[in-house]
C-alpha positions in Angstrom: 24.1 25.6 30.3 26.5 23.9 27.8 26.5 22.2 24.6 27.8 19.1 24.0 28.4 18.2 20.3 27.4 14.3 20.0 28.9 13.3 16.6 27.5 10.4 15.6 29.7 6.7 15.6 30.9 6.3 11.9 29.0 2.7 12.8 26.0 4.7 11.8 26.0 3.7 8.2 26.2 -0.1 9.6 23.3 0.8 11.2 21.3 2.3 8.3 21.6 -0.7 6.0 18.7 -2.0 8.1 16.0 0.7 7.2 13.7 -2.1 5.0 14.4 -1.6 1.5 14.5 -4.8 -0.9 16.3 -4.5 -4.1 13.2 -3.0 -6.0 12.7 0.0 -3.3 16.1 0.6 -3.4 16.9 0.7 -7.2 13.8 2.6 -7.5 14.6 5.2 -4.7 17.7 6.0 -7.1 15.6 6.6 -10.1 13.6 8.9 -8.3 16.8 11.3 -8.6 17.8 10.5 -12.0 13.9 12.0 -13.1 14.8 14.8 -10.8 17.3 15.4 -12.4 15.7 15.7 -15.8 17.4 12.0 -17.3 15.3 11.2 -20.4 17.1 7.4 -20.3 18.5 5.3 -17.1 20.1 2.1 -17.9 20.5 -0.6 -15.2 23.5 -2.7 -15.9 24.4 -6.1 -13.5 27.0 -8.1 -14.1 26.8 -11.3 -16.9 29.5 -14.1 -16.6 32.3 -14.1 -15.6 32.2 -10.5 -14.0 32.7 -9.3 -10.3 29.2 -8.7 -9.1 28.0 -5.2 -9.3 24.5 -3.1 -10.4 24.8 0.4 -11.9 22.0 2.6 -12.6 23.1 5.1 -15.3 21.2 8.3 -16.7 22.0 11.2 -19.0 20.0 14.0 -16.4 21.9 16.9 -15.6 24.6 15.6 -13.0 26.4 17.4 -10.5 29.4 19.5 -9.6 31.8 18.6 -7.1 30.5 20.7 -4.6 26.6 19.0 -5.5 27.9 15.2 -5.4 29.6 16.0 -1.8 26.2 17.5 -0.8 24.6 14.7 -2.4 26.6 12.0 -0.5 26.1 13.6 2.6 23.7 11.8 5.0 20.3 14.4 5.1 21.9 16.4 3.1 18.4 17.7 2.2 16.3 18.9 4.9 12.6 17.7 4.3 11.0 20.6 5.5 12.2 22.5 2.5 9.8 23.8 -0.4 11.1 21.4 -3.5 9.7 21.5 -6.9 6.8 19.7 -8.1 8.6 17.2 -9.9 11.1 16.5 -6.7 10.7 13.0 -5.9 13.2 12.8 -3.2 12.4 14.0 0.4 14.9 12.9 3.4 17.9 13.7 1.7 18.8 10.0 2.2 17.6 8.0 -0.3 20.9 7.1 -2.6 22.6 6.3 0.4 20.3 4.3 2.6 19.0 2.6 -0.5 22.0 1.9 -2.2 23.9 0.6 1.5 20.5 -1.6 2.1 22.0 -3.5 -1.4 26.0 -3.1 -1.0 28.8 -2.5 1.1 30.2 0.4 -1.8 28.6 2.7 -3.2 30.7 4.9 -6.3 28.9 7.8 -7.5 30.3 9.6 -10.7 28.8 12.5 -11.9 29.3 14.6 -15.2 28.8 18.3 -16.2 29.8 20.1 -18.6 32.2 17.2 -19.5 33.7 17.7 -16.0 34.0 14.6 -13.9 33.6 14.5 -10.4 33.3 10.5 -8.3 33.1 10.0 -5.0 32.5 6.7 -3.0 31.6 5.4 0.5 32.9 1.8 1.4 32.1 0.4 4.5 35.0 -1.7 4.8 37.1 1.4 4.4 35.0 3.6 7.2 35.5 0.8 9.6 39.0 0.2 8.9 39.6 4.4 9.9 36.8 4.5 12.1 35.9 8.1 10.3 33.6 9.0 8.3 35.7 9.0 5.3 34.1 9.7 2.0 36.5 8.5 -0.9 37.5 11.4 -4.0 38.4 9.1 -7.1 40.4 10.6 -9.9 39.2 10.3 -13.8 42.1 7.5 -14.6 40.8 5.8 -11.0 37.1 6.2 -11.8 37.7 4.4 -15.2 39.2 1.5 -13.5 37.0 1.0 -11.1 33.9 1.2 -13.7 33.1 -2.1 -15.4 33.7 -2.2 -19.0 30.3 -2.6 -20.1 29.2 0.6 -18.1 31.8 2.5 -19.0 30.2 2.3 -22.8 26.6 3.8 -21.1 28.7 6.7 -19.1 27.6 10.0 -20.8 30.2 12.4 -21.9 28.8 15.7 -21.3 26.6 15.4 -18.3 24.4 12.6 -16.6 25.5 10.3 -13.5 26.2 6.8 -12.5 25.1 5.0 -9.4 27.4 2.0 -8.9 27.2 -0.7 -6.3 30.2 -3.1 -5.3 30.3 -5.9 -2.6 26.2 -7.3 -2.7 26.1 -8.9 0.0 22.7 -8.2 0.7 21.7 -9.0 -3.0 23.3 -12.7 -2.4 22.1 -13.7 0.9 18.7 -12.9 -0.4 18.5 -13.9 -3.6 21.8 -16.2 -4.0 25.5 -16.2 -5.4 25.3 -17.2 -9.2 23.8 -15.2 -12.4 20.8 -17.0 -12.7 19.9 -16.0 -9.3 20.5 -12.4 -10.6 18.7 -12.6 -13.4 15.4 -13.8 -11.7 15.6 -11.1 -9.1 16.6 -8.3 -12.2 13.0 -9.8 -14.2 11.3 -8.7 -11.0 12.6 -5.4 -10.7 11.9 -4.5 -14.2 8.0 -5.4 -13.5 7.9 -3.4 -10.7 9.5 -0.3 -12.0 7.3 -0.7 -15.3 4.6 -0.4 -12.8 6.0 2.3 -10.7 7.4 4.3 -13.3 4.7 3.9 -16.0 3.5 7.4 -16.1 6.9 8.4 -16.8 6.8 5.5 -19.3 4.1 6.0 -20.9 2.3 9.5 -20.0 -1.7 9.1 -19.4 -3.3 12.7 -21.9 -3.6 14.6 -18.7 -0.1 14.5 -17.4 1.2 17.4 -19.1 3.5 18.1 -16.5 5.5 14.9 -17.6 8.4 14.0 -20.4 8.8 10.8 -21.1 11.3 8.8 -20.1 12.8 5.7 -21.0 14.3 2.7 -18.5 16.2 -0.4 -19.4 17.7 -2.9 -17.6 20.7 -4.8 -19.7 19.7 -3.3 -22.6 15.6 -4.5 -22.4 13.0 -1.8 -22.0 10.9 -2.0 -18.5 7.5 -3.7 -19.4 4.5 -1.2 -19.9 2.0 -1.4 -17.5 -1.2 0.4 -17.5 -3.0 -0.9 -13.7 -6.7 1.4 -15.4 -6.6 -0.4 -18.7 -7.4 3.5 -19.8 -6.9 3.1 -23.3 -9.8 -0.2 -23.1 -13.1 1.1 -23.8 -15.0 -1.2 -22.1 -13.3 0.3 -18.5 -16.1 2.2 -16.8 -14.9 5.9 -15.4 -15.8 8.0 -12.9 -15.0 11.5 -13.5 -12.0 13.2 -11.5 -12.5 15.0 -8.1 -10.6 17.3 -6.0 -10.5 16.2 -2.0 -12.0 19.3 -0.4 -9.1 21.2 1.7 -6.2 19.2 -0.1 -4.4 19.5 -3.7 -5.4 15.8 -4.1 -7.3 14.2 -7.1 -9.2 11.0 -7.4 -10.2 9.0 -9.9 -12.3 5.9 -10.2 -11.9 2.9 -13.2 -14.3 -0.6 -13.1 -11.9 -3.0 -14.9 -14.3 -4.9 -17.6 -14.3 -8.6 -16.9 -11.6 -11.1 -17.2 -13.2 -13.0 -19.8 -13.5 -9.8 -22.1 -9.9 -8.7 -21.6 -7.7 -9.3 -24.7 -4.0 -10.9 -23.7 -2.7 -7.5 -24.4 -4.8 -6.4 -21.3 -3.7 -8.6 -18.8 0.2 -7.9 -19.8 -0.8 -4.0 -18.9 -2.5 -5.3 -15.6 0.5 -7.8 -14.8 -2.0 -10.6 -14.3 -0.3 -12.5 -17.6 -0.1 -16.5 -16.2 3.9 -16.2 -15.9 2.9 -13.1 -13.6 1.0 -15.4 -10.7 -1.0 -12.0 -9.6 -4.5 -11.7 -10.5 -6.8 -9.0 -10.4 -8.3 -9.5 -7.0 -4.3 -8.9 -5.7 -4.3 -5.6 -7.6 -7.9 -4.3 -6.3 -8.1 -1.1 -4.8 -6.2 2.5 -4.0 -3.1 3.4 -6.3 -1.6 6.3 -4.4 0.9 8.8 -7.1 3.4 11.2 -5.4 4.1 13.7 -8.0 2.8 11.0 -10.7 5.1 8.5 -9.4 2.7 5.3 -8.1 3.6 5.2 -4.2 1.7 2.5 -3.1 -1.1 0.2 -4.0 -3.4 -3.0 -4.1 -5.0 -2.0 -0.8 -8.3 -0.6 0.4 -6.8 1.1 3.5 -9.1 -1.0 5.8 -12.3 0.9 4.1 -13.2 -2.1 2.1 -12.6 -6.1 2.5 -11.0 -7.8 -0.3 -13.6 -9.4 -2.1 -14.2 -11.1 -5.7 -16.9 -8.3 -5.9 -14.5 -5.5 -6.0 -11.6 -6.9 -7.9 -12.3 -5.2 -11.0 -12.3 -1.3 -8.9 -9.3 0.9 -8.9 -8.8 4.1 -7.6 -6.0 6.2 -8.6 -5.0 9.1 -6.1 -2.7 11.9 -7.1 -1.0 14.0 -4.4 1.8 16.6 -4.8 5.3 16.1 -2.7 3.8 19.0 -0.8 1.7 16.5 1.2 4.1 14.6 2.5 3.8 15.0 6.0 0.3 15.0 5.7 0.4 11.8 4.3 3.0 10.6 6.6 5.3 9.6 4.2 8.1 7.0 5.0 12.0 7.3 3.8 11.9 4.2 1.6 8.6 6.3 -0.5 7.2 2.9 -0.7 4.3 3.5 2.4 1.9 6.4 2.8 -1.0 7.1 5.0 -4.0 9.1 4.3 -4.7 12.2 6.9 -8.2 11.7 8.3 -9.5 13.9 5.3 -8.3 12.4 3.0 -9.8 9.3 4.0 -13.4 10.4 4.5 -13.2 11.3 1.2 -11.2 8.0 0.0 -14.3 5.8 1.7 -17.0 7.9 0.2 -15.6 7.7 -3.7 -14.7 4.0 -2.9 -18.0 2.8 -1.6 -19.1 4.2 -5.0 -17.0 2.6 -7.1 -17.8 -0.3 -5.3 -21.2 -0.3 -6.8 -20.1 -0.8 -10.7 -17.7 -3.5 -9.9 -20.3 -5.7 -8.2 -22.5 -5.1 -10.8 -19.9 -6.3 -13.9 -19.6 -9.2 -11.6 -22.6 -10.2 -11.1 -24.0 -9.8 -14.7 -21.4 -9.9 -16.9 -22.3 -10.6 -20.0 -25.5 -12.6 -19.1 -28.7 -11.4 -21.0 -31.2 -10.5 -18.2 -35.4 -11.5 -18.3 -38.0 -11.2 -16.1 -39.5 -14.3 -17.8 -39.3 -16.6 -14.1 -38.6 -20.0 -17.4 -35.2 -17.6 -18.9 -33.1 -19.2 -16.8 -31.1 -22.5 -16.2 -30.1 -22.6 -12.9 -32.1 -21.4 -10.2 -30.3 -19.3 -7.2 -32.0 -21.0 -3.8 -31.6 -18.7 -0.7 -31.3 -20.4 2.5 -31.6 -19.4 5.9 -28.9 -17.1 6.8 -25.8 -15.9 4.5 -26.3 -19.6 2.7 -27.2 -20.4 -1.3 -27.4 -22.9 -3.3 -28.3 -23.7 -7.0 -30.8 -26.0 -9.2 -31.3 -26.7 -11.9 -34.7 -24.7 -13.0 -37.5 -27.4 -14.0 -39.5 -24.6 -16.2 -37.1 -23.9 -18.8 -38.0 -24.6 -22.0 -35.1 -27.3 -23.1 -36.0 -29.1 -19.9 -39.7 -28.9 -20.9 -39.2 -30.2 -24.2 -36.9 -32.9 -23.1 -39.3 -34.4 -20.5 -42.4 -33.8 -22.1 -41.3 -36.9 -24.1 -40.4 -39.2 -20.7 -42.7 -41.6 -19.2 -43.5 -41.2 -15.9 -40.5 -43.4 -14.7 -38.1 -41.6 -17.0 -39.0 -38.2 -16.2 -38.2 -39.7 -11.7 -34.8 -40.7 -13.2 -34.5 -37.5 -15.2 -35.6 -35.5 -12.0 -32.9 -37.6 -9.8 -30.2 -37.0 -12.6 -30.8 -33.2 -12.2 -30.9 -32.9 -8.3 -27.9 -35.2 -8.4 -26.0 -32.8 -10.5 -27.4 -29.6 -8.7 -25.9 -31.3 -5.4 -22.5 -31.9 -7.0 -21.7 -28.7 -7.8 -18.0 -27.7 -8.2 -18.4 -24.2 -5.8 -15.2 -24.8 -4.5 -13.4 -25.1 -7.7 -15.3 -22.5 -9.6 -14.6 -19.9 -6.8 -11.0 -20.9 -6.7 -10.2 -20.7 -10.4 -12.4 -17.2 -10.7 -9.8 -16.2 -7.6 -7.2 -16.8 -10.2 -9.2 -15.4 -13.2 -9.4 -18.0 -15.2 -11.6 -18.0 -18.0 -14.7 -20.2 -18.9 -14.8 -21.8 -22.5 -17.7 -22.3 -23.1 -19.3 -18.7 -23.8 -16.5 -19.1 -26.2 -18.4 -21.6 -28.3 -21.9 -21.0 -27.6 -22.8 -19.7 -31.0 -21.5 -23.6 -31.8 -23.5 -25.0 -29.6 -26.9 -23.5 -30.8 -26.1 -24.7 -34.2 -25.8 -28.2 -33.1 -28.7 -28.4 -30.8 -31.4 -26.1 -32.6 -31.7 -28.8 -35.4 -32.9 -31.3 -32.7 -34.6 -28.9 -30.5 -37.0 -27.6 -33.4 -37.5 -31.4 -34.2 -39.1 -32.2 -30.8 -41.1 -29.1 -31.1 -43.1 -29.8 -34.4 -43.6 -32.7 -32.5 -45.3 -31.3 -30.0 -47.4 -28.8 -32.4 -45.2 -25.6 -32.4 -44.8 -23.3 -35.2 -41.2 -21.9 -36.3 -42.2 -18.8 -35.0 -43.4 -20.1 -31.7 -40.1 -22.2 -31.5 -38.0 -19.0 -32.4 -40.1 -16.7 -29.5 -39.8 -19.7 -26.8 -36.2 -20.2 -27.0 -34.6 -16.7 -28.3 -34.2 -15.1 -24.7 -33.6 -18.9 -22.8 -30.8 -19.9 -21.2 -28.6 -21.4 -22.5 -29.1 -20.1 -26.4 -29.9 -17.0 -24.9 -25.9 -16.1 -24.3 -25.6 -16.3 -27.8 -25.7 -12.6 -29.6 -27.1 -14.2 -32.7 -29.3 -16.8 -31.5 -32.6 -15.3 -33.2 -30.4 -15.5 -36.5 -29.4 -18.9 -36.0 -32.9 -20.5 -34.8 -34.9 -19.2 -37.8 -32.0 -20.3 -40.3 -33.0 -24.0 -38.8 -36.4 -23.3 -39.1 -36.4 -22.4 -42.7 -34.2 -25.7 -43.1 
């Protein structure tokens, strides 16, 4: 029997542009070795005016030696099956190449250590002009020409390393040819790594294991997102559990509702109006790989995607240990559970679950089992079908039409099935879809001041006391949303 060495076509790294990374996978994918590499800052430079087009992602970690930066632009140069460290976020061995070919046609890598300079690039123009796989050595004078001015003032001068991409051909047929086109596309990277990244950004108590780290993109610091809200103390938490068999931990957070978020809540969720997300698209799992989020805003097929569950999030940590257990793909941007990690996902899910439906379905509302409390009435129909009216026993709608004649209290009656039928459902579901708040809770302490004053008028009329006006109206809907309305009914009484 005989072996037949089958070297692969230097048309290979054609080939592996086409693996699915978008600009934010790919930049990100890079990152990953700058925090491996123990960078404290990594500034992303493009191009402004005026310049040839180019993105370079710069970091003081501890760079590389010649021998290292060959190894490192090496196809698989890192076999996956090796032990790494825990704070490894690479895997294939292919990230900086396949991500950074996905965006360019050359790739320059220059790496310092110990003030020692070593750059080497791959251009694809130049591999399929030799048809070889010919890796370009650039000397220090060379490297310094090639570097654009403005990243040559971020290059380190003892140790760190510079990713730099020429020819973005990718980058303009997606996105287009001119800077504004850039600069939109460069706003949405830094949102997503301030979302990926943000435990590196901004370490949660328990990650002890982490240094902070800081990423800027011309200059500007990435966003900080927080997807828990964990420093909110209205966020309901379920306490942390290991998944039987596995190194993984879960944890549970209820978001509080959007009405009782401050604006400095929904800039941490990335739900802000300029975002266009809103919290049912960020519902559900947020998987970490060695504290680095993976993937999220999915249930995994355990769960719909309802309104009920939008405020649940579960965060998952695994180690880089799991990877092939979680069948982890080369772009680090997919995973999927084993079987049990799943059972357990679904159990601790269905759980949360719970919480979330129940800030949904009574936020805020003071509850009574007094049948005249309420408003509106919720009519069950036959089958999955509601619908509302307007409740007849209430006491404002008593009061109110015990003063009608019997032909003004049918009109009255008319006017309120009328408005029952005319309901807005559609537009009410579709601006809660988009979290939208409600004003008027907002001014209901307003609104009991102005109507008291007439309400306690047509009830001396009818022969109540201020005490009996106070206890018929205190826990009624709608003065009854109002945390002070006992305070504000017997100031108009004493009036």
């Amino acid at each position: 029997m005989a072996d037949i060495i089958c070297e692969p076509n230097p048309g290979l790294l054609e080939s592996m542009r086409s693996v699915g990374y978008d600009l934010n996978t790919a930049v990100a994918d890079v990152i990953d070795n700058s925090i491996a590499a123990g960078a404290n800052n990594i500034d992303i430079r493009y191009c402004d005016y005026g310049e040839k087009p180019y993105i370079a992602i710069v970091d003081d970690g501890n760079g590389m030696d010649r021998e290292t930066a060959i190894h490192a632009m090496q196809l698989a140069g890192t076999n996956s099956e090796e032990t790494r460290s825990a704070n490894d976020l690479g895997r294939f061995g292919l990230g900086l190449k396949t991500a950074s070919l996905s965006q360019c046609r050359s790739l320059m890598v220059t790496s310092l250590q110990h003030g020692n300079m070593s750059t080497f690039r791959w251009d694809l123009d130049h591999v399929a002009q030799t048809n070889s796989w010919t890796l370009e050595e650039l000397s220090r004078s060379y490297t310094y020409v090639a570097l654009p001015a403005k990243v040559q003032s971020l290059m380190p001068t003892s140790h760190g390393t510079c990713v730099l991409w020429r020819k973005l051909d990718r980058l303009s047929s997606v996105f287009g040819r001119n800077v504004q086109d850039l600069d939109r596309a460069m706003h949405d990277l830094s949102d997503y790594l301030g979302l990926v990244f943000h435990r590196f950004l901004h370490p949660y108590p328990d990650d002890t294991d982490i240094s902070r780290i800081h990423i800027r993109v011309n200059g500007e610091e990435v966003p900080h997102r927080d997807p828990f809200l964990t420093d909110n103390p209205a966020v309901q938490k379920l306490p942390p559990q290991m998944i039987e068999g596995t190194r993984a931990i879960i944890y549970g957070y209820t978001l509080p509702y959007a009405s009782h978020m401050r604006a400095h809540d929904k800039e941490l969720l990335g739900i802000a109006d300029e975002q266009g997300k809103t919290l049912n698209d960020t519902q559900g799992f947020y998987i970490y790989r060695a504290n680095r989020l993976i993937t999220w805003g999915s249930w995994f097929r355990m769960l719909p995607r309802k309104q009920a569950t939008k405020l649940s999030r579960v965060r998952i940590d695994i180690p880089n240990s799991m990877d092939d257990e979680w069948t982890l793909d080369i772009k680090k941007s997919k995973a999927t559970p084993p079987k049990v990690v799943r059972d357990s996902m679904k159990r601790f899910a269905n759980t949360l679950a719970k919480p979330s439906r129940r800030v949904q379905k009574f936020r805020g509302r003071k509850t009574s089992n007094d049948p005249q409390a309420r408003i509106w009435d919720v009519i069950q129909d036959r089958g999955d079908t509601f619908r509302y009216k307007i409740n007849r026993d209430n006491p404002y709608v008593v009061t109110f039409t015990e003063s009608l004649t019997p032909a003004q209290l049918e009109g009255f009656n008319n006017v309120l099935d009328a408005i029952a039928i005319a309901l807005p459902y559609a537009d009410i579901e579709s601006r809660i879809a988009m979290d939208e708040r409600a004003n008027g809770l907002d001014k209901v302490d307003e609104m009991v001041r102005e109507k008291a004053q007439s309400y306690w008028a047509m009830s001396k009329a009818i022969g109540l006391t201020a005490a009996q006006f106070v206890d018929r109206f205190k826990d009624k809907e709608p003065f009854a949303l109002s945390p002070n309305v006992e305070t504000i009914l017997k100031k108009v009484t004493n009036e």
